[in-house]
N, CA and C atoms of all chains as a GROMACS GRO file, in nm:
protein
  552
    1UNK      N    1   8.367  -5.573   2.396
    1UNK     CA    2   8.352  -5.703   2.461
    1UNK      C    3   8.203  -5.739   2.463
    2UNK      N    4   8.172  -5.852   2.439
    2UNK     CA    5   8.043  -5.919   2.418
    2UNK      C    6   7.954  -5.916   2.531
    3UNK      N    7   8.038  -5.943   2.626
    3UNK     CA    8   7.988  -5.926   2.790
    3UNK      C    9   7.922  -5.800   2.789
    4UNK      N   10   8.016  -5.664   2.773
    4UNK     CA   11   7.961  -5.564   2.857
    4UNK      C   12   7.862  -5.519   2.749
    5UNK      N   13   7.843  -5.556   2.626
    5UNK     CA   14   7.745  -5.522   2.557
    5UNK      C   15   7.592  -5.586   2.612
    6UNK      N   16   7.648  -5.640   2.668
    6UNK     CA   17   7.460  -5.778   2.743
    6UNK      C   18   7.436  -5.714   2.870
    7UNK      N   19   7.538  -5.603   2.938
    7UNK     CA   20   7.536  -5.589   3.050
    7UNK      C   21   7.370  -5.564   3.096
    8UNK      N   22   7.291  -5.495   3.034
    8UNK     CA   23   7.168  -5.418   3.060
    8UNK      C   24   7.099  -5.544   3.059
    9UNK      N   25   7.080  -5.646   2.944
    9UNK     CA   26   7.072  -5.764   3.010
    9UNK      C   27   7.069  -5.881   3.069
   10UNK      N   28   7.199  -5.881   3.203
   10UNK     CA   29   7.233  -5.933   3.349
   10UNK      C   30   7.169  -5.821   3.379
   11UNK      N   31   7.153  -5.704   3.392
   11UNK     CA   32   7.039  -5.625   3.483
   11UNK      C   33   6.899  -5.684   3.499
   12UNK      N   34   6.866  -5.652   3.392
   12UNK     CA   35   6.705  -5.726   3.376
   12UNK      C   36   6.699  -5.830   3.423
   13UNK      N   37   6.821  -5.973   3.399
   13UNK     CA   38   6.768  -6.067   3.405
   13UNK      C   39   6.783  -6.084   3.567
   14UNK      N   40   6.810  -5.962   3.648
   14UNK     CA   41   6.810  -5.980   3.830
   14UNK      C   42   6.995  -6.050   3.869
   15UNK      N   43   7.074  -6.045   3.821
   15UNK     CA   44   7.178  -6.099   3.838
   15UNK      C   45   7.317  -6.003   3.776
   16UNK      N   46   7.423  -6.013   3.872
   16UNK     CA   47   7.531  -5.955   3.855
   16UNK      C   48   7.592  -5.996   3.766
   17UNK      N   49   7.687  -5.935   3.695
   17UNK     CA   50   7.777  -5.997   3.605
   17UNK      C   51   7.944  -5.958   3.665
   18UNK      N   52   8.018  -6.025   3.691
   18UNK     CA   53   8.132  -5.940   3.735
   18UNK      C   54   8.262  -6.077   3.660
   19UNK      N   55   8.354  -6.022   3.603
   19UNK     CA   56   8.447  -6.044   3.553
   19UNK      C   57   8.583  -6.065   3.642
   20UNK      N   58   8.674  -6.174   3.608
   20UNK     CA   59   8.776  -6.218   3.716
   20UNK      C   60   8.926  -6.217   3.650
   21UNK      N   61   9.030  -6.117   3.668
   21UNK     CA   62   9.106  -6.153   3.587
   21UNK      C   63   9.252  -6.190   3.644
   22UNK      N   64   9.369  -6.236   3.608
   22UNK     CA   65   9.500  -6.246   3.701
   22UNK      C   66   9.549  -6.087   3.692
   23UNK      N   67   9.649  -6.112   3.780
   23UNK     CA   68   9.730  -5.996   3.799
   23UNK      C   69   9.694  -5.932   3.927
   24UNK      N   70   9.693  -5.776   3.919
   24UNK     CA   71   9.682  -5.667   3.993
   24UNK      C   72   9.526  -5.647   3.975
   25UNK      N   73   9.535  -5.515   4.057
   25UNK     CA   74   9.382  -5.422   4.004
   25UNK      C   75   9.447  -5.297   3.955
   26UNK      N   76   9.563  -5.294   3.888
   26UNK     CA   77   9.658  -5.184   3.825
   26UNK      C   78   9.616  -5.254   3.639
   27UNK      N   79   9.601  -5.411   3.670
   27UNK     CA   80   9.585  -5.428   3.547
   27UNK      C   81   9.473  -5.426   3.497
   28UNK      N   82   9.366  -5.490   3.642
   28UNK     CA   83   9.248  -5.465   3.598
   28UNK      C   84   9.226  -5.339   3.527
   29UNK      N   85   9.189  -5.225   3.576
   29UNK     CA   86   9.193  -5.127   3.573
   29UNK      C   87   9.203  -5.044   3.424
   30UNK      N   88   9.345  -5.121   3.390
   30UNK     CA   89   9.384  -5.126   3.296
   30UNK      C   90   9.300  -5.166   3.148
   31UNK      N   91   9.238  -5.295   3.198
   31UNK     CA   92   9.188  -5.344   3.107
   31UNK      C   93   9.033  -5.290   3.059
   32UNK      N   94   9.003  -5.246   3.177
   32UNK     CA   95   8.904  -5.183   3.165
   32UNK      C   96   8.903  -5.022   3.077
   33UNK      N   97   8.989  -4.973   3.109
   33UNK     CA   98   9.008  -4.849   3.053
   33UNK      C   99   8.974  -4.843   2.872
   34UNK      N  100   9.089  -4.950   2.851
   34UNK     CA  101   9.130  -4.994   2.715
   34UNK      C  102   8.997  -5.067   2.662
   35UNK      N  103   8.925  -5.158   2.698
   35UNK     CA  104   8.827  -5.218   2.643
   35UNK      C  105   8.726  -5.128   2.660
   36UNK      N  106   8.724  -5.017   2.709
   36UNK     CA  107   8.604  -4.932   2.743
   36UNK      C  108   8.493  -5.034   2.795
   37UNK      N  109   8.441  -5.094   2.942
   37UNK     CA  110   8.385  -5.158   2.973
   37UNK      C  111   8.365  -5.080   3.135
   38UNK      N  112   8.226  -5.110   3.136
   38UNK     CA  113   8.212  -5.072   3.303
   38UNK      C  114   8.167  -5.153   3.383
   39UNK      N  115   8.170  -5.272   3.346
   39UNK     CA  116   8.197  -5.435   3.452
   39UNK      C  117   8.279  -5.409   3.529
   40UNK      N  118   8.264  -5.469   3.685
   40UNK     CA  119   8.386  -5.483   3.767
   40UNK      C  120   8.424  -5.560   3.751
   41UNK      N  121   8.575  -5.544   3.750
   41UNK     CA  122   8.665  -5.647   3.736
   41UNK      C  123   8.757  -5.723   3.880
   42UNK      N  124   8.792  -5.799   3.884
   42UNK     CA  125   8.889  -5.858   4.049
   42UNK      C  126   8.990  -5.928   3.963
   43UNK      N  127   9.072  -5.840   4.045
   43UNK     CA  128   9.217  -5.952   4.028
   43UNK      C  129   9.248  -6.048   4.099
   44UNK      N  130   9.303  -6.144   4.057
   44UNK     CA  131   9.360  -6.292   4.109
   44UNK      C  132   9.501  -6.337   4.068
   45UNK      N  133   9.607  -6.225   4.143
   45UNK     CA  134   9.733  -6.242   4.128
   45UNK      C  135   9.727  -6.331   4.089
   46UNK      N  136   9.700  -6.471   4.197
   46UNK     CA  137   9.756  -6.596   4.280
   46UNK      C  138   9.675  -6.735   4.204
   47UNK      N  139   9.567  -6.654   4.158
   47UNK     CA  140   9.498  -6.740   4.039
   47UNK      C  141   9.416  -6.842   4.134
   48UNK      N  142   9.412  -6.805   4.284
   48UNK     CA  143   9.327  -6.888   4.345
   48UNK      C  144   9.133  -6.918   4.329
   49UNK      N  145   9.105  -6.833   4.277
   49UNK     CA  146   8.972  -6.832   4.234
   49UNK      C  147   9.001  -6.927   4.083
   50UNK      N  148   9.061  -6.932   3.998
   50UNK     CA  149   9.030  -7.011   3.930
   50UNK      C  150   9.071  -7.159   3.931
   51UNK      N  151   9.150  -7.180   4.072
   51UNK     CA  152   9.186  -7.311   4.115
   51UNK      C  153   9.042  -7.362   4.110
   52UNK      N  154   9.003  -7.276   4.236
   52UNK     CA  155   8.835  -7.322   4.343
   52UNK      C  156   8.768  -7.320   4.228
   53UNK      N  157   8.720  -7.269   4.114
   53UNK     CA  158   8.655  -7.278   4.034
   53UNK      C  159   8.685  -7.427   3.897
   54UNK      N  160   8.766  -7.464   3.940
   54UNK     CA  161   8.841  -7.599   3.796
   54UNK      C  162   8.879  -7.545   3.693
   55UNK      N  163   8.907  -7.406   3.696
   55UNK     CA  164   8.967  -7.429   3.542
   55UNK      C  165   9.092  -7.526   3.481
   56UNK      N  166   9.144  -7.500   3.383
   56UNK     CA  167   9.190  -7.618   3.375
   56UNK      C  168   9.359  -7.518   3.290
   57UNK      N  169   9.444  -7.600   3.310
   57UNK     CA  170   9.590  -7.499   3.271
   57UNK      C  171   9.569  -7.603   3.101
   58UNK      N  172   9.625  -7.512   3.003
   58UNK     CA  173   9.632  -7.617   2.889
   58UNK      C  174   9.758  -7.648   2.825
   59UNK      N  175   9.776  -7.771   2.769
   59UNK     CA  176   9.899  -7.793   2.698
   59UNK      C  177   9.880  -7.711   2.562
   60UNK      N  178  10.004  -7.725   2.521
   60UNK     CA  179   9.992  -7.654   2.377
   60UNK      C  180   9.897  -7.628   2.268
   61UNK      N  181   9.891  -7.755   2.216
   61UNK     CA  182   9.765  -7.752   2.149
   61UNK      C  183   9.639  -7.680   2.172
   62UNK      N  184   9.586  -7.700   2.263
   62UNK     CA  185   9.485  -7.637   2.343
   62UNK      C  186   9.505  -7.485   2.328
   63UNK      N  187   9.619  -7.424   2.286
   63UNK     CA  188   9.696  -7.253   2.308
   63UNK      C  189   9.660  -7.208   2.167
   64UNK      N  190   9.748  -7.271   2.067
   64UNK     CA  191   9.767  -7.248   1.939
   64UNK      C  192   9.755  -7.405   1.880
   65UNK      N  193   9.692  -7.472   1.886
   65UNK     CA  194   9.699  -7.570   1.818
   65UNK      C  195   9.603  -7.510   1.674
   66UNK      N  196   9.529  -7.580   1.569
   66UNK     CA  197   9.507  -7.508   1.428
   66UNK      C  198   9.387  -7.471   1.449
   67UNK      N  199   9.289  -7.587   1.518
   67UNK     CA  200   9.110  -7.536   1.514
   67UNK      C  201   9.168  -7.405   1.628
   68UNK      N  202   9.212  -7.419   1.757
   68UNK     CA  203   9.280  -7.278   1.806
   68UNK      C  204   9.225  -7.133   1.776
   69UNK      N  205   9.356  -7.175   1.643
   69UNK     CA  206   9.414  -7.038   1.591
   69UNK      C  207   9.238  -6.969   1.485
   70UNK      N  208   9.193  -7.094   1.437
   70UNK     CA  209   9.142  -7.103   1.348
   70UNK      C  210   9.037  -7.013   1.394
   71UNK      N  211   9.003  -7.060   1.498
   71UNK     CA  212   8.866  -7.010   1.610
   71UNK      C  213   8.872  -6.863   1.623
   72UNK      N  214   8.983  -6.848   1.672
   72UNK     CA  215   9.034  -6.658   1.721
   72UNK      C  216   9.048  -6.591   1.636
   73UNK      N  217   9.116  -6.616   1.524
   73UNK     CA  218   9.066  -6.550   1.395
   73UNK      C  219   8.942  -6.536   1.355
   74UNK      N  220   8.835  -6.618   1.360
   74UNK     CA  221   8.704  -6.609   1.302
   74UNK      C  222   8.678  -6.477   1.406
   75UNK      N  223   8.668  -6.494   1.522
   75UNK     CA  224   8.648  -6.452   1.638
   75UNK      C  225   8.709  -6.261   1.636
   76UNK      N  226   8.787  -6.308   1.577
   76UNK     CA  227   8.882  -6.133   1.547
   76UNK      C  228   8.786  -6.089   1.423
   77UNK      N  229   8.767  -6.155   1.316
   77UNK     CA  230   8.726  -6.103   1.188
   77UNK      C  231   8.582  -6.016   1.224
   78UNK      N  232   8.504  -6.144   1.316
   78UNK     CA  233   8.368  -6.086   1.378
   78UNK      C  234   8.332  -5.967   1.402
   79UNK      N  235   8.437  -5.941   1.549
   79UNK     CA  236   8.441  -5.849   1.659
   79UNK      C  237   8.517  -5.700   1.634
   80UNK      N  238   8.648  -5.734   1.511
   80UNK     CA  239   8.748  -5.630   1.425
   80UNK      C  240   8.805  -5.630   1.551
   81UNK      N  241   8.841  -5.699   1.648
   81UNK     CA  242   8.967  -5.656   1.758
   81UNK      C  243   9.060  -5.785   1.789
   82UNK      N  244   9.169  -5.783   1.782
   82UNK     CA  245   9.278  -5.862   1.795
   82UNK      C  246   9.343  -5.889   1.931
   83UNK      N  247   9.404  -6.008   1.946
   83UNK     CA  248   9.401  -6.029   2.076
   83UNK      C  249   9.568  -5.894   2.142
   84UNK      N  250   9.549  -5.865   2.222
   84UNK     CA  251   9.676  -5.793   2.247
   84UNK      C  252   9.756  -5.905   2.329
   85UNK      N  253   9.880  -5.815   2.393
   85UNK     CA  254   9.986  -5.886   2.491
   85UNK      C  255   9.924  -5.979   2.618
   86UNK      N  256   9.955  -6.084   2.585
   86UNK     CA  257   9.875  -6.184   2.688
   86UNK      C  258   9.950  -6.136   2.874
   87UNK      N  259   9.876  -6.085   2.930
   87UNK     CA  260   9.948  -6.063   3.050
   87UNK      C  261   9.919  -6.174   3.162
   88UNK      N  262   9.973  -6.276   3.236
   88UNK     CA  263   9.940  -6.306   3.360
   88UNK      C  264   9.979  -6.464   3.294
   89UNK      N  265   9.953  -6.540   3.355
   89UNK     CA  266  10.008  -6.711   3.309
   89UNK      C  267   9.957  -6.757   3.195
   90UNK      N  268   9.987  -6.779   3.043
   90UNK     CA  269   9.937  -6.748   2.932
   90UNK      C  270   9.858  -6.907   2.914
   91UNK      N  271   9.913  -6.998   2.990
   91UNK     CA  272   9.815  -7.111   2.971
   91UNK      C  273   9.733  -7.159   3.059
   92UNK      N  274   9.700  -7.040   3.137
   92UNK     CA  275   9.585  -7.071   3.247
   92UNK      C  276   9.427  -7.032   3.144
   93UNK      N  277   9.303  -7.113   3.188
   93UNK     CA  278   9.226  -7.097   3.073
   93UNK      C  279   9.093  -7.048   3.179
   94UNK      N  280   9.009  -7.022   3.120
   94UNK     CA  281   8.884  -6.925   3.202
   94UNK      C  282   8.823  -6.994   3.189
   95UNK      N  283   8.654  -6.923   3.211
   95UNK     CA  284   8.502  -7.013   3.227
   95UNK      C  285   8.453  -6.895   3.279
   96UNK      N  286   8.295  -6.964   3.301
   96UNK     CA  287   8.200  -6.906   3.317
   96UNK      C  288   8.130  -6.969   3.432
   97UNK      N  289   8.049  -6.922   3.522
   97UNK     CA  290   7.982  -6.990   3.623
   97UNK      C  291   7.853  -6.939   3.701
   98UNK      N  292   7.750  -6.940   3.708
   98UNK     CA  293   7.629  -6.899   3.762
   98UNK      C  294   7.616  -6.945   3.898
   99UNK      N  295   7.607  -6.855   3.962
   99UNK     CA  296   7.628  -6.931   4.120
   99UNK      C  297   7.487  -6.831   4.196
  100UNK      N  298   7.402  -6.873   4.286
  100UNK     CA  299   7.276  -6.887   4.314
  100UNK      C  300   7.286  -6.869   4.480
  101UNK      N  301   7.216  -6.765   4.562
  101UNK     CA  302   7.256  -6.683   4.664
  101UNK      C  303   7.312  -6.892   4.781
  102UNK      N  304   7.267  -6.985   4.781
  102UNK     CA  305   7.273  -7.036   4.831
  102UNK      C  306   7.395  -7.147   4.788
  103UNK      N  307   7.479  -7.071   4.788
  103UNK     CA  308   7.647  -7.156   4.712
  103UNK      C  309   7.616  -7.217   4.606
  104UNK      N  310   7.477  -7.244   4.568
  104UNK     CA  311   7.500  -7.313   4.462
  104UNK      C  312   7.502  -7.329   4.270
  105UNK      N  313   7.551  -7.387   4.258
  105UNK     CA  314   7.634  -7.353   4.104
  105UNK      C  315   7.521  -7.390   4.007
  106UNK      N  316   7.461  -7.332   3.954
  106UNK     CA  317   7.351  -7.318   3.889
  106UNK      C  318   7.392  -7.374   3.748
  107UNK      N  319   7.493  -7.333   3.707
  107UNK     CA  320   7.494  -7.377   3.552
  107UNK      C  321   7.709  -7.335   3.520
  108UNK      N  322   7.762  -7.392   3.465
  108UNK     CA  323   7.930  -7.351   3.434
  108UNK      C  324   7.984  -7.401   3.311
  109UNK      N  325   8.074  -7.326   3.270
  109UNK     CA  326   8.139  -7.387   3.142
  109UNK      C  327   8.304  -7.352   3.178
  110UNK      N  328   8.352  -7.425   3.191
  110UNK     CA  329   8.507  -7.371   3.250
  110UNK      C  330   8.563  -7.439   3.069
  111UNK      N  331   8.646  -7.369   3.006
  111UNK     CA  332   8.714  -7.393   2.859
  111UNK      C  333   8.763  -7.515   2.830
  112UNK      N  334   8.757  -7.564   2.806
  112UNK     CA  335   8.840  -7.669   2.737
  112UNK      C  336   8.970  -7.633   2.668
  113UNK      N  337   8.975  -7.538   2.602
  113UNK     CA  338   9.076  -7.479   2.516
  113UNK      C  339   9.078  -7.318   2.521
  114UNK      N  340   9.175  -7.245   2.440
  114UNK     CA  341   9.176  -7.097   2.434
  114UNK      C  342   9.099  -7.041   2.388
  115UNK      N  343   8.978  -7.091   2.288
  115UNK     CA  344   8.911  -7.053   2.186
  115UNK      C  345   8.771  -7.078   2.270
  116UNK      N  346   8.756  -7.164   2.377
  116UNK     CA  347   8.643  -7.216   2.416
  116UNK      C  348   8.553  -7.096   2.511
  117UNK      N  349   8.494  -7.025   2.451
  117UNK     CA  350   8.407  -6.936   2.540
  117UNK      C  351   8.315  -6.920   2.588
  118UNK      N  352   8.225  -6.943   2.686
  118UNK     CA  353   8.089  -6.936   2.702
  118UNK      C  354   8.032  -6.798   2.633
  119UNK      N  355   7.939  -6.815   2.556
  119UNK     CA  356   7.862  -6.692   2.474
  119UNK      C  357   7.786  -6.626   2.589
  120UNK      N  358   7.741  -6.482   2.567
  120UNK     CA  359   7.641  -6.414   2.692
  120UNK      C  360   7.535  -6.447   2.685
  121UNK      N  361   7.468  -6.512   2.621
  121UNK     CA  362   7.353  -6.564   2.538
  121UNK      C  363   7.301  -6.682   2.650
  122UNK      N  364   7.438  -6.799   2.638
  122UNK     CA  365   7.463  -6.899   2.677
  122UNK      C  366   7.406  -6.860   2.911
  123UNK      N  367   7.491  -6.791   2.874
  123UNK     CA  368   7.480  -6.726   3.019
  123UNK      C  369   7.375  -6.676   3.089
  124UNK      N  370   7.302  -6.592   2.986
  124UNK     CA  371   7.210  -6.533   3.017
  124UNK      C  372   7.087  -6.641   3.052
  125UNK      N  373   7.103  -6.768   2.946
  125UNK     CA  374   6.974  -6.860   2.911
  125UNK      C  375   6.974  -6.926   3.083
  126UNK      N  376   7.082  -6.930   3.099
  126UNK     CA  377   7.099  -6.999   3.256
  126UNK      C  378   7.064  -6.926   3.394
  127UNK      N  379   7.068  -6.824   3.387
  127UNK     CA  380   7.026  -6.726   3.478
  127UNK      C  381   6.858  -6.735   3.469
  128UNK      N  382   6.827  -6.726   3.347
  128UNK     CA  383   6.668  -6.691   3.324
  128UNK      C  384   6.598  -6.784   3.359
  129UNK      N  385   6.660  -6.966   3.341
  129UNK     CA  386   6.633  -7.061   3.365
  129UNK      C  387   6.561  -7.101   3.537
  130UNK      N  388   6.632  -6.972   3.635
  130UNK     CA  389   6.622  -6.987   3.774
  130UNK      C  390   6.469  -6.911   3.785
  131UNK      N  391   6.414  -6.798   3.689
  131UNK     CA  392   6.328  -6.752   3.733
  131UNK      C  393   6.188  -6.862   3.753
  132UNK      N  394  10.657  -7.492   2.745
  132UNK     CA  395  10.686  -7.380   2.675
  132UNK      C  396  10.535  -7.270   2.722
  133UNK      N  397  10.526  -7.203   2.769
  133UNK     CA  398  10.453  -7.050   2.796
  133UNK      C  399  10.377  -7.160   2.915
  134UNK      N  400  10.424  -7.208   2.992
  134UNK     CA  401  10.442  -7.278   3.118
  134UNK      C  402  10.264  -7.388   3.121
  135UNK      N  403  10.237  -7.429   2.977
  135UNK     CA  404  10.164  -7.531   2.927
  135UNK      C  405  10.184  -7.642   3.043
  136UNK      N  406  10.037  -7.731   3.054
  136UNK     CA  407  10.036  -7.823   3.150
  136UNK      C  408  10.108  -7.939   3.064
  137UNK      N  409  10.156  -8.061   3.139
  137UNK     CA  410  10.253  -8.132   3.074
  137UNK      C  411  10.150  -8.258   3.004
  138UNK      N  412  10.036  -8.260   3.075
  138UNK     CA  413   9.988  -8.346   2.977
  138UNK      C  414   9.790  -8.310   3.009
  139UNK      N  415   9.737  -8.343   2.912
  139UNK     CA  416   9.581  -8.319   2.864
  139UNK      C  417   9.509  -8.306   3.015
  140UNK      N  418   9.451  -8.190   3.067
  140UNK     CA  419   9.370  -8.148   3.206
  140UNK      C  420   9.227  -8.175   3.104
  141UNK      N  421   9.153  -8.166   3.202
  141UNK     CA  422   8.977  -8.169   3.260
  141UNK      C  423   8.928  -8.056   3.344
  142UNK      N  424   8.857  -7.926   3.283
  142UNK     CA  425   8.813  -7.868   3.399
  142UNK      C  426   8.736  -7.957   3.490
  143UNK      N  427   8.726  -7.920   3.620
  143UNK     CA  428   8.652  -7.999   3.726
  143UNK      C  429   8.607  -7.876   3.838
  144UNK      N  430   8.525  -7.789   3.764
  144UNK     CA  431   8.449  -7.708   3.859
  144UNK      C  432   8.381  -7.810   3.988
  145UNK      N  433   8.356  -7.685   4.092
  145UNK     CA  434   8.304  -7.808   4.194
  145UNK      C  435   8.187  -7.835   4.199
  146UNK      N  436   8.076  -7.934   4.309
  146UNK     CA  437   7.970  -7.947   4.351
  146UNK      C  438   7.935  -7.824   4.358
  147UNK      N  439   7.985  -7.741   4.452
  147UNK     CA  440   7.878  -7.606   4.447
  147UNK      C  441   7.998  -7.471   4.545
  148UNK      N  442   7.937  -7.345   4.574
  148UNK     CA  443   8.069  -7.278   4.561
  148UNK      C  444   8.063  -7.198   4.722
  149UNK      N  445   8.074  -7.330   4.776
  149UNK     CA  446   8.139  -7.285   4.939
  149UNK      C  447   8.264  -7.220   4.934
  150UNK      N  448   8.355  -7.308   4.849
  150UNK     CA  449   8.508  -7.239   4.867
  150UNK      C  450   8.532  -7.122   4.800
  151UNK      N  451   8.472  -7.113   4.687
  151UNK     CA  452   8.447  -6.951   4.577
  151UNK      C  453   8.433  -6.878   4.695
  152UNK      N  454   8.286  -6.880   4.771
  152UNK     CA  455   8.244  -6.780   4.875
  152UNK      C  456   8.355  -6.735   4.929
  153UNK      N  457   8.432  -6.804   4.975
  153UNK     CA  458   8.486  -6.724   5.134
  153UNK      C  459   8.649  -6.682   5.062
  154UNK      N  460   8.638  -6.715   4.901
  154UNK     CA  461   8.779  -6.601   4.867
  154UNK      C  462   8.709  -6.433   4.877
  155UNK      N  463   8.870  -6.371   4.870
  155UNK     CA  464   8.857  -6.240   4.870
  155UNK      C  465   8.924  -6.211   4.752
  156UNK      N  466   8.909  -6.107   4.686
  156UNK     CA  467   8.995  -6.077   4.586
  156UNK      C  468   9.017  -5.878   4.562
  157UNK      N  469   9.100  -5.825   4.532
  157UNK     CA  470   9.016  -5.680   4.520
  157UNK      C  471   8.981  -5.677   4.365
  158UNK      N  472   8.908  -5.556   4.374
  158UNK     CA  473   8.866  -5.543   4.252
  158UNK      C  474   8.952  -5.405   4.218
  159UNK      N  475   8.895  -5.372   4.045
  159UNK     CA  476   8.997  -5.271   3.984
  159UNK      C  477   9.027  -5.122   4.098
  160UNK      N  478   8.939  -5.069   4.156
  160UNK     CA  479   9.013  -5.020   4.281
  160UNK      C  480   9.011  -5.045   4.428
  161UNK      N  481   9.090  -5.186   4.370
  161UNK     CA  482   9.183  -5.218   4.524
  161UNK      C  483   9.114  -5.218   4.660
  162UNK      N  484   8.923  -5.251   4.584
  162UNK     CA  485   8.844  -5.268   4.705
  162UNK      C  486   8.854  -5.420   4.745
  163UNK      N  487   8.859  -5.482   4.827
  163UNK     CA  488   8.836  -5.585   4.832
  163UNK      C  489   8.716  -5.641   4.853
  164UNK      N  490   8.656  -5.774   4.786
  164UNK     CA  491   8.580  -5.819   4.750
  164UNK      C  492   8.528  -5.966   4.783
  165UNK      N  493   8.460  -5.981   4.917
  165UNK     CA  494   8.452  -6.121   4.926
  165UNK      C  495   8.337  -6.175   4.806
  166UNK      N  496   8.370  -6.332   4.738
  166UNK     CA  497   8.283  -6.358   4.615
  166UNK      C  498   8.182  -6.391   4.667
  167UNK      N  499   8.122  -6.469   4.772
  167UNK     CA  500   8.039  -6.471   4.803
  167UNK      C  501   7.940  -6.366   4.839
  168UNK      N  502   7.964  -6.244   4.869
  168UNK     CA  503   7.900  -6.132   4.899
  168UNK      C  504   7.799  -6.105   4.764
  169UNK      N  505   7.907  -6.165   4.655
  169UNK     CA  506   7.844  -6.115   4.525
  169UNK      C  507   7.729  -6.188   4.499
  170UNK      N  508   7.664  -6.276   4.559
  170UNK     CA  509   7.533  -6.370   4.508
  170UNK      C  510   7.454  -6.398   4.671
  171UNK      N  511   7.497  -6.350   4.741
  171UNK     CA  512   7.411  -6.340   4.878
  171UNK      C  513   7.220  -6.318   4.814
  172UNK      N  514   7.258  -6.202   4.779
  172UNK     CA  515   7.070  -6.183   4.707
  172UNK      C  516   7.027  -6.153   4.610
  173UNK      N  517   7.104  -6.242   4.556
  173UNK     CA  518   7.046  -6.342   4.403
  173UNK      C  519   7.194  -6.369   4.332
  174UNK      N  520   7.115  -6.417   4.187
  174UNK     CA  521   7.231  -6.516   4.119
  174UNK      C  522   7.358  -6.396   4.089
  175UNK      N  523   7.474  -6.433   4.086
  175UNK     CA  524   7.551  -6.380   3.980
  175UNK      C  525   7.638  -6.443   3.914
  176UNK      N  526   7.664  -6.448   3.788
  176UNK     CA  527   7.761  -6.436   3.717
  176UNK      C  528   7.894  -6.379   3.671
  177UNK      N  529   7.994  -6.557   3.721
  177UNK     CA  530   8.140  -6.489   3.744
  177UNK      C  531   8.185  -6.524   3.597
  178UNK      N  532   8.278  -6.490   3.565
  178UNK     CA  533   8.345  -6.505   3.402
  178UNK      C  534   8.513  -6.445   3.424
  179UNK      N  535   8.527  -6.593   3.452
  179UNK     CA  536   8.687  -6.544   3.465
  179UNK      C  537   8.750  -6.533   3.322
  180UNK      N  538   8.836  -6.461   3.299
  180UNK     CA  539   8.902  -6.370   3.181
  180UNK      C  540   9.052  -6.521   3.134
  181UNK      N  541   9.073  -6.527   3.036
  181UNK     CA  542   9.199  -6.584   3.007
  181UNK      C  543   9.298  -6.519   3.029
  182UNK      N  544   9.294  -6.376   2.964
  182UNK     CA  545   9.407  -6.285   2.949
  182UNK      C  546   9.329  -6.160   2.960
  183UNK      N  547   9.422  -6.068   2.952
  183UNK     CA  548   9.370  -5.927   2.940
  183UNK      C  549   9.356  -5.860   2.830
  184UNK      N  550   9.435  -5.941   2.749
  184UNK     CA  551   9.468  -5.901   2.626
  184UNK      C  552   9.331  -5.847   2.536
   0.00000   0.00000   0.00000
């Protein structure tokens, strides 16, 4: 995962990185094992953190539509890892968000689509931006 | 079909993250985790996951 490869630096750059996923912490857990990653992870059975946050649920297209598919493939060819069994509400969509000791939201990219990811790069530039 | 919204959404993250703060969530062991705790002293970065897959 791209994330936990930058992890050292979100160290440097003075800021946490922590990862949010649905389900359990049986799955978290899980996922962690399997991706070999040592980010903490939180589960959100109930998917209420990504209400409060806007993500956005997507229609089809947005899932598998062709730029989609097109994207995750490039994305697989890159990385050599394929997406596995989608666990938890398969058209609920993620993001990214920088949030700043005083509630406030420093910088976010919540997806547009399945393919839409904030890069660590992207992330990182926003964090550094506060120093 | 794979319980798709019925017609074209907009993320709409908020103004700023009072309501993030005061969720709890646990983390992979079943600690629980208020989010706000996580940026009390200094920034952090949340990245919610699509899937696990």
């Amino acid at each position: 995962m791209q994330l936990h490869r930058a992890r050292d630096e979100f160290e440097a750059a003075g800021a946490k990185l922590v990862l949010i996923g649905q389900l359990t912490p049986r799955h978290a857990a899980h996922f962690r094992r399997r991706q070999g990653i040592g980010l903490p992870v939180l589960a959100d059975r109930e998917r209420v953190s990504y209400q409060a946050a806007g993500a956005k649920v997507a229609v089809f297209s947005e899932l598998l539509g062709p730029k989609v598919v097109a994207k995750g493939l490039l994305t697989s060819a890159r990385t050599g890892k394929m997406q596995g069994r989608t666990l938890g509400h398969p058209a609920q969509l993620g993001g990214a968000m920088v949030i700043a000791p005083d509630n406030e939201i420093i910088w976010s990219h919540m997806a547009q689509d399945a393919a839409d990811n904030a890069s660590p790069e992207e992330i990182l530039a926003a964090i550094r931006g506060l120093a | 079909m794979l319980g798709t919204a019925s017609s074209r959404q907009q993320p709409h993250p908020p103004k700023n993250a009072d309501a993030l703060a005061e969720i709890v969530l646990p983390d992979h062991e079943e600690h629980d985790v208020r989010l706000g705790d996580l940026w009390k002293d200094g920034p952090a970065a949340l990245v919610w996951l699509r899937h696990y897959g």
